[in-house]
C-alpha positions as a LaTeX table, in Angstrom:
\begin{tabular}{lrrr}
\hline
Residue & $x$ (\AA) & $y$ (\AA) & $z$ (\AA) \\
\hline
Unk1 & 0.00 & 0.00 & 0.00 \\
Unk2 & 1.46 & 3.17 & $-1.37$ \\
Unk3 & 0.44 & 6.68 & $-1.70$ \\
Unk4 & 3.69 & 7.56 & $-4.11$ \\
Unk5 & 2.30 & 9.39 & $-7.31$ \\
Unk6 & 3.92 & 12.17 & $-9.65$ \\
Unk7 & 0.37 & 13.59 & $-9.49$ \\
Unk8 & $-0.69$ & 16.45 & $-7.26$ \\
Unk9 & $-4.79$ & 16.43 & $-6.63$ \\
Unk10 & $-6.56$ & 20.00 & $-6.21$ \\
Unk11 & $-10.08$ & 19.30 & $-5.20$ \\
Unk12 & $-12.67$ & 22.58 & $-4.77$ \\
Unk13 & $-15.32$ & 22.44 & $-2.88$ \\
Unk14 & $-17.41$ & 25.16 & $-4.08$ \\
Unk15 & $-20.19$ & 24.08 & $-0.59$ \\
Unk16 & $-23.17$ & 26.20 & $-0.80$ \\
Unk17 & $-21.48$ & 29.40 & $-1.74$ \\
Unk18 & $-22.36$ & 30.36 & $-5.22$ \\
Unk19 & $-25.15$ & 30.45 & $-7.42$ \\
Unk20 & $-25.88$ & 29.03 & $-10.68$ \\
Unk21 & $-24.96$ & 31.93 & $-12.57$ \\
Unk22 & $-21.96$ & 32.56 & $-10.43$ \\
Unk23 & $-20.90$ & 28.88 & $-10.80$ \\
Unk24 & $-21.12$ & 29.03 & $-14.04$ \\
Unk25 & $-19.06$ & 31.94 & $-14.48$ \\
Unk26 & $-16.15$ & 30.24 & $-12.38$ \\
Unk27 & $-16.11$ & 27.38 & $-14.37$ \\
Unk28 & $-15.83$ & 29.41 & $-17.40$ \\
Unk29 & $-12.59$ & 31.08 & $-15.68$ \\
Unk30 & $-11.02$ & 28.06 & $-14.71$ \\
Unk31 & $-11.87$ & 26.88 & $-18.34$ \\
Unk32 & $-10.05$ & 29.93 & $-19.61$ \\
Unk33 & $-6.56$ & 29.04 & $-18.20$ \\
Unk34 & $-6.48$ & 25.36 & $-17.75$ \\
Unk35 & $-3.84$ & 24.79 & $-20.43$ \\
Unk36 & $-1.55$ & 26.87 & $-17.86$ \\
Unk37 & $-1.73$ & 23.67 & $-15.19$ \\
Unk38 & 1.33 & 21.10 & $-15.85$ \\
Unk39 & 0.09 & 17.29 & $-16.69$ \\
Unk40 & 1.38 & 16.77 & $-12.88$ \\
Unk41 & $-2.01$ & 18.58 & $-11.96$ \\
Unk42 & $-5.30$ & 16.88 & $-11.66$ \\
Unk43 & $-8.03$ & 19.06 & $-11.01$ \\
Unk44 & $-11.37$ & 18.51 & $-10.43$ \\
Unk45 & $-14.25$ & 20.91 & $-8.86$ \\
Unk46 & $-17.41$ & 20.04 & $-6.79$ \\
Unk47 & $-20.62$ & 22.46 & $-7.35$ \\
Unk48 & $-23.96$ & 22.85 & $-6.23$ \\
Unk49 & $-26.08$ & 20.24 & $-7.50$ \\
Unk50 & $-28.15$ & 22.97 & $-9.22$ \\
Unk51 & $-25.05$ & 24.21 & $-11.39$ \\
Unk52 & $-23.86$ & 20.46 & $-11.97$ \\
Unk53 & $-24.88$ & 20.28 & $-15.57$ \\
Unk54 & $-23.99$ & 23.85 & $-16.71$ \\
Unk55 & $-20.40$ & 23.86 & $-14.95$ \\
Unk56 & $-19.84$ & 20.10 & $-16.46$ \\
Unk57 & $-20.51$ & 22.03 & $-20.06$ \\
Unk58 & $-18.23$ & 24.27 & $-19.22$ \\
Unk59 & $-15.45$ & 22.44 & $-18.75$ \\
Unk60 & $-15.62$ & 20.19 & $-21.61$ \\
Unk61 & $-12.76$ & 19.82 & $-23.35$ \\
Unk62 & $-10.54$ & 20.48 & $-20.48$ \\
Unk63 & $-9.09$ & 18.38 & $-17.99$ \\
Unk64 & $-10.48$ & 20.00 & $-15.32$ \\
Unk65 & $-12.70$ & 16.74 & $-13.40$ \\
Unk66 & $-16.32$ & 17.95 & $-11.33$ \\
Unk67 & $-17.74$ & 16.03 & $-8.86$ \\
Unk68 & $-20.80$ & 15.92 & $-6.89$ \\
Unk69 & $-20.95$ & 17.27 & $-3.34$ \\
Unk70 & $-23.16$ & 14.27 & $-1.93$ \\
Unk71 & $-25.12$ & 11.27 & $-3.41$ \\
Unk72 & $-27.73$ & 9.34 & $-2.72$ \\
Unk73 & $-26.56$ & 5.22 & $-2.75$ \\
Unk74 & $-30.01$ & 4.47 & $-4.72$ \\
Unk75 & $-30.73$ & 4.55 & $-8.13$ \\
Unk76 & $-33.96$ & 6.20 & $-8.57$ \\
Unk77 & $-37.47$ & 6.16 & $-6.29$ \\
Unk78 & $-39.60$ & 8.04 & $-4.45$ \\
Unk79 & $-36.91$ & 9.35 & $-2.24$ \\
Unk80 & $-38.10$ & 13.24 & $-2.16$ \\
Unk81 & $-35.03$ & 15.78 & $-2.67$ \\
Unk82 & $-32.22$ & 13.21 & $-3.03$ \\
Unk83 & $-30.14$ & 13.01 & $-6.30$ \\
Unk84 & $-28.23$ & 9.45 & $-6.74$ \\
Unk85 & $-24.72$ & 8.49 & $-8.00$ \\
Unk86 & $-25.84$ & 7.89 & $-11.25$ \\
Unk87 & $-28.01$ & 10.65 & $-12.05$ \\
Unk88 & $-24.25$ & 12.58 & $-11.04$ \\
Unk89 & $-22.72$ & 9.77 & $-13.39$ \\
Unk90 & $-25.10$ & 9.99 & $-16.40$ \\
Unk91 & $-24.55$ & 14.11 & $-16.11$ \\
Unk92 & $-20.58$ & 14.10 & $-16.59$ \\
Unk93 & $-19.45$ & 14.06 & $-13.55$ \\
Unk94 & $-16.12$ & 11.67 & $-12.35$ \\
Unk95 & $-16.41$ & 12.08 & $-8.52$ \\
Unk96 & $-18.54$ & 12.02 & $-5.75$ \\
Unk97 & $-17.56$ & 13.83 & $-1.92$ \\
Unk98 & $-18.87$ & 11.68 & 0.53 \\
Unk99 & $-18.77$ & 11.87 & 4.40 \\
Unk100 & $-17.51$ & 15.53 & 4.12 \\
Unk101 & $-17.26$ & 16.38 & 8.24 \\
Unk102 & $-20.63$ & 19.27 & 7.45 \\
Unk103 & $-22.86$ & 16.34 & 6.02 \\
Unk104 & $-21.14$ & 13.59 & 9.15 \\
Unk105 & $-21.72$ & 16.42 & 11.89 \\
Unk106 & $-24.16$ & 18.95 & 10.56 \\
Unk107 & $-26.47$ & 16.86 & 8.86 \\
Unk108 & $-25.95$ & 14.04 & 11.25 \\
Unk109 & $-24.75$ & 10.94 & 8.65 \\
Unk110 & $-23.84$ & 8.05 & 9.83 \\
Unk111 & $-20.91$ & 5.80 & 9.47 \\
Unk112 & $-23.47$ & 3.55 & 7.93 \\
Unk113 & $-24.82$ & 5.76 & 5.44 \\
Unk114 & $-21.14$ & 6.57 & 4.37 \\
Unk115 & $-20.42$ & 2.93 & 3.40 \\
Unk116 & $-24.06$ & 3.04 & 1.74 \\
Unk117 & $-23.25$ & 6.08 & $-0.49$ \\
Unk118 & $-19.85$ & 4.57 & $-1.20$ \\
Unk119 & $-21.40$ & 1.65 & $-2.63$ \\
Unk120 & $-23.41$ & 3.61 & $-4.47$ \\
Unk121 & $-20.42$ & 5.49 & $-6.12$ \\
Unk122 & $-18.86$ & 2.57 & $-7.13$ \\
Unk123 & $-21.84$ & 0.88 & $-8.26$ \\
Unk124 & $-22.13$ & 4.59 & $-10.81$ \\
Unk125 & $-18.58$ & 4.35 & $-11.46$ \\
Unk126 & $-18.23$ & 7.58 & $-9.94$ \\
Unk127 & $-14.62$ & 7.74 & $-7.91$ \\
Unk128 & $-15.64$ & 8.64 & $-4.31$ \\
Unk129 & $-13.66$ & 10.56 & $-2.09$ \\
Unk130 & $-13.97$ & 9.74 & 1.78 \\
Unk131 & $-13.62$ & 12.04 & 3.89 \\
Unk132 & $-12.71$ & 11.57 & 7.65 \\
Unk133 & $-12.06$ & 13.77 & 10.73 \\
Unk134 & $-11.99$ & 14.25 & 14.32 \\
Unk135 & $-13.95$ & 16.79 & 16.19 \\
Unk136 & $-12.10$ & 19.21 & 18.49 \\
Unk137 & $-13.53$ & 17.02 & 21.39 \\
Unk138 & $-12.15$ & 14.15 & 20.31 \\
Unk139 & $-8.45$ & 15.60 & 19.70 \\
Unk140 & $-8.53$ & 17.09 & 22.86 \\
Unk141 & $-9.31$ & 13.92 & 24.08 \\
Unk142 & $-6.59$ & 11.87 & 22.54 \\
Unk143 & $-9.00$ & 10.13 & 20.57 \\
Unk144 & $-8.26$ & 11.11 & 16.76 \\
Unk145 & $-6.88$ & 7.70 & 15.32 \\
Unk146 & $-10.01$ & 5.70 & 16.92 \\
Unk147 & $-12.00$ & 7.54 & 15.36 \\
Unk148 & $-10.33$ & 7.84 & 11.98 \\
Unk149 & $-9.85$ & 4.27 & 12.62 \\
Unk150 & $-13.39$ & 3.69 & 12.89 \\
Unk151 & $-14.45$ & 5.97 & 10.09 \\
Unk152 & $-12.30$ & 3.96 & 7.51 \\
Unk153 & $-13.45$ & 0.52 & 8.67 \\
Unk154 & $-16.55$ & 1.34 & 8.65 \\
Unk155 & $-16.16$ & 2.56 & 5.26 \\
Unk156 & $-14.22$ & $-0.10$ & 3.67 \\
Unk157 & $-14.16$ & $-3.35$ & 5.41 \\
Unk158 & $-15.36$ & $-6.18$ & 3.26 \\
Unk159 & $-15.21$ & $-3.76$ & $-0.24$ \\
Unk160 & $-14.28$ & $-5.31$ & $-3.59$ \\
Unk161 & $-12.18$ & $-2.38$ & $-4.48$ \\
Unk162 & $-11.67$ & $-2.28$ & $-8.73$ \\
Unk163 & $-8.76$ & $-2.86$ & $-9.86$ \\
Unk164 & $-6.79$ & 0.00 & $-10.38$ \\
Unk165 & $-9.83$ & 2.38 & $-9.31$ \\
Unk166 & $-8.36$ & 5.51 & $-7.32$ \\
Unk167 & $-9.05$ & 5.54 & $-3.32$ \\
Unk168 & $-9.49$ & 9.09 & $-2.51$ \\
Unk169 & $-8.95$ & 9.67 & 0.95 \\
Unk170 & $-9.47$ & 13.04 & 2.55 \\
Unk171 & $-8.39$ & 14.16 & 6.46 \\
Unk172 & $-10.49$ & 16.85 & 7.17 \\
Unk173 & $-10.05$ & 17.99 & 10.98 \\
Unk174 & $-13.60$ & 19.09 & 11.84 \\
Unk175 & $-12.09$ & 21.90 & 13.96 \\
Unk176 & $-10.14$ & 23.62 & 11.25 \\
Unk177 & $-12.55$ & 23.05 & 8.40 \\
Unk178 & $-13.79$ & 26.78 & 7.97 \\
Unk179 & $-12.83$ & 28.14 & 11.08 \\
Unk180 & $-9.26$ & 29.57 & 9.44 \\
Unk181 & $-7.24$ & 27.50 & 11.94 \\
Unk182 & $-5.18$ & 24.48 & 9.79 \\
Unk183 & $-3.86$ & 21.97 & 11.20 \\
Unk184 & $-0.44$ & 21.86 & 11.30 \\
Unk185 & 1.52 & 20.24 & 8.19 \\
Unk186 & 3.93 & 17.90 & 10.02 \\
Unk187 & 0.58 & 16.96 & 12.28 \\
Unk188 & $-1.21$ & 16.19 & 8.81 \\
Unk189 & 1.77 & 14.00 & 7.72 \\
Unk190 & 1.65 & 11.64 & 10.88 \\
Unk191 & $-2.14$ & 11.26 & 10.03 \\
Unk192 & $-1.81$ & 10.60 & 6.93 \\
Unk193 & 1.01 & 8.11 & 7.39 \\
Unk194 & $-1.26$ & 6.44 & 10.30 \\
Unk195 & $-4.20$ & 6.51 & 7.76 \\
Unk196 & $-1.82$ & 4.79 & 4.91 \\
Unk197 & $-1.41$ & 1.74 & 7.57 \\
Unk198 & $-5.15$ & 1.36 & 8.18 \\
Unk199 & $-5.95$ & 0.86 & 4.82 \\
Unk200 & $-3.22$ & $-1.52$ & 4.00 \\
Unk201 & $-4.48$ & $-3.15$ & 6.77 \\
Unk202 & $-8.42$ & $-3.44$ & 6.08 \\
Unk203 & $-7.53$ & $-4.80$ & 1.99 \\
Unk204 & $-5.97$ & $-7.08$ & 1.27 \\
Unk205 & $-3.85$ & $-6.34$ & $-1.78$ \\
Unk206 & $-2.70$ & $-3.32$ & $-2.77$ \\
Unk207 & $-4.92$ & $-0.17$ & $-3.89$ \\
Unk208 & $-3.84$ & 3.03 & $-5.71$ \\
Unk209 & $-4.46$ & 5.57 & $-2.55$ \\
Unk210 & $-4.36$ & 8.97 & $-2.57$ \\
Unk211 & $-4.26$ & 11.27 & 0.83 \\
Unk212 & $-6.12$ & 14.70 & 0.73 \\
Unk213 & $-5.92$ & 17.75 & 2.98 \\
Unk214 & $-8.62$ & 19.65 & 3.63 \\
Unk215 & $-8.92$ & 22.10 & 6.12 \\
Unk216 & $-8.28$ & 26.02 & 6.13 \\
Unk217 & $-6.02$ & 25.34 & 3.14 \\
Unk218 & $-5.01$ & 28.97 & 1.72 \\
Unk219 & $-2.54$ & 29.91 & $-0.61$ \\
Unk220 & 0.31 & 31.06 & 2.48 \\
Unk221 & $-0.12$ & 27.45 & 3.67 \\
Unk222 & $-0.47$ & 24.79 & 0.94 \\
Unk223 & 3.03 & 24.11 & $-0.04$ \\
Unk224 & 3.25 & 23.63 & 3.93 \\
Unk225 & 0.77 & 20.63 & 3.13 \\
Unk226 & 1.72 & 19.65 & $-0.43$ \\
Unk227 & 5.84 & 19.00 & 0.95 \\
Unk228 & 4.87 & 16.11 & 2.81 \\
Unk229 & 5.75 & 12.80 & 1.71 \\
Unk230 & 2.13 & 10.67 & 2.57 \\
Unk231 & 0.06 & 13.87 & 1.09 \\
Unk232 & $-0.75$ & 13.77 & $-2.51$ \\
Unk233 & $-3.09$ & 16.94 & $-2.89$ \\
Unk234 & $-5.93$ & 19.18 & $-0.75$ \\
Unk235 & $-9.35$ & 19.05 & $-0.63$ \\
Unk236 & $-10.23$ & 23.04 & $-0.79$ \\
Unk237 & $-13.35$ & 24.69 & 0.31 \\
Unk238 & $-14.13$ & 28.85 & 0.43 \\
Unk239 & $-10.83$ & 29.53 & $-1.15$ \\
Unk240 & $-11.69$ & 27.92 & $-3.69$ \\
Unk241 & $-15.10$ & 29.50 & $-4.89$ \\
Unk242 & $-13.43$ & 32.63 & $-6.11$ \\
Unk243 & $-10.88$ & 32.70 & $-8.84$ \\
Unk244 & $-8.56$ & 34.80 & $-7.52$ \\
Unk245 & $-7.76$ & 33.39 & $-4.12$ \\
Unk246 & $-8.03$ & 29.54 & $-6.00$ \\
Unk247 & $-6.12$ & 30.52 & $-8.85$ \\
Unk248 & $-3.29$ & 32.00 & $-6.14$ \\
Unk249 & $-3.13$ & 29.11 & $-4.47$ \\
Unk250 & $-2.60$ & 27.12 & $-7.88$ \\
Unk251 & 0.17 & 29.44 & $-8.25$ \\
Unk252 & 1.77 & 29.29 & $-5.63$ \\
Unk253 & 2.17 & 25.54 & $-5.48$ \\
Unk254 & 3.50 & 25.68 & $-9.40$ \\
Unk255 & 5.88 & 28.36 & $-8.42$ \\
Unk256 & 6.97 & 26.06 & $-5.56$ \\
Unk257 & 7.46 & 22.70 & $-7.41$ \\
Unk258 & 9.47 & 24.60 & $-10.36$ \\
\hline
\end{tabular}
């Protein structure tokens, strides 16, 4: 089990921040520049489910990947307000966020209903990324690897992974995600070097996996994140629903790897 890759993932999570119109518009300014990003780049961008089709439009023709921001593990039903992994799937879109710490803690899921829109992702084809975290409580209580522990067991014991499929996995502290405070790179490393041993531990041959940040990641702070050996990329949220400050913090990590 190895998270060694030439490729660097930027993830934006564009939440609940912009409107169609203005999602649109972003996508249209990332699809405006995209040629700049080296091949060592793999971008991708999660919108509102509103603005799913138009920004997927948008970015045809580029490299730039969207995803969807939550899915529902069933196909189709009377299941009022939910939108499943293969309506995302059938739309253009390549990934799905699932278990982000607001839908775990604000919207109460459950560990169970993680591995159930998992399933579902895999079962669309869709490339989920997990994301797992530790409340403030629970750091302060020593308790951060049981529970990322239990988060990823919970997640993937018993899976068929494909062969060859991706295994996005994304440590998101749930006391630095929006409150400005990051967690501290060298911290981030030792997680994500403790996460690399629970997975190898849970399958049972080897998987390709790639460890996310996420987290208060701005552009004075990324290379802090994207330096460490077990991190292969950031999972960004309000930075990155401008153009400006995401585009900045693109920059910055070019200018760094030059």
């Amino acid at each position: 089990m190895t998270t060694a890759t030439t490729t660097t993932y930027l993830f934006a999570n564009w939440k609940m921040y912009l409107t169609c119109q203005e999602s649109l518009e972003l996508a249209q300014q990332l699809a405006g520049v995209w040629h700049q990003l080296p091949p060592t780049i793999t971008m991708a961008v999660f919108p509102m489910a509103l603005s799913t089709t138009g920004v997927v439009t948008a970015l045809a023709g580029t490299s730039i990947g969207v995803g969807a921001q939550n899915v529902y593990w069933l196909d189709s039903g009377g299941y009022t307000g939910e939108i499943s992994a293969i309506m995302y799937q059938a739309v253009g879109c390549r990934y799905a966020l699932i278990g982000h710490s607001e839908r775990r803690h604000l919207f109460h899921e459950t560990n169970h209903e993680v591995r159930q829109k998992l399933e579902g992702a895999l079962a669309a084809q869709l490339t989920p990324v997990i994301c797992i975290g530790e409340t403030l409580q629970e750091r302060q209580d020593t308790e951060t690897k049981e529970v990322l522990e239990a988060q990823l067991r919970a997640a993937f014991t018993d899976v068929s992974w494909p062969h060859n499929k991706e295994l996005f996995i994304a440590y998101e502290p749930v006391w630095a995600v929006g409150t400005g405070e990051a967690c501290d790179a060298n911290e981030a490393e030792r997680i994500a070097a403790f996460i690399e041993q629970c997975v190898a531990g849970i399958f049972n041959h080897a998987v390709p996996l790639r460890i996310l940040y996420g987290g208060s990641v701005r552009a004075e702070n990324i290379n802090q994140f994207l330096e460490q050996p077990h991190l292969n990329g950031v999972l960004v949220g309000a930075a990155s629903a401008k153009f400006e400050s995401w585009f900045e913090l693109v920059k910055q990590f070019m200018a760094f790897t030059v």
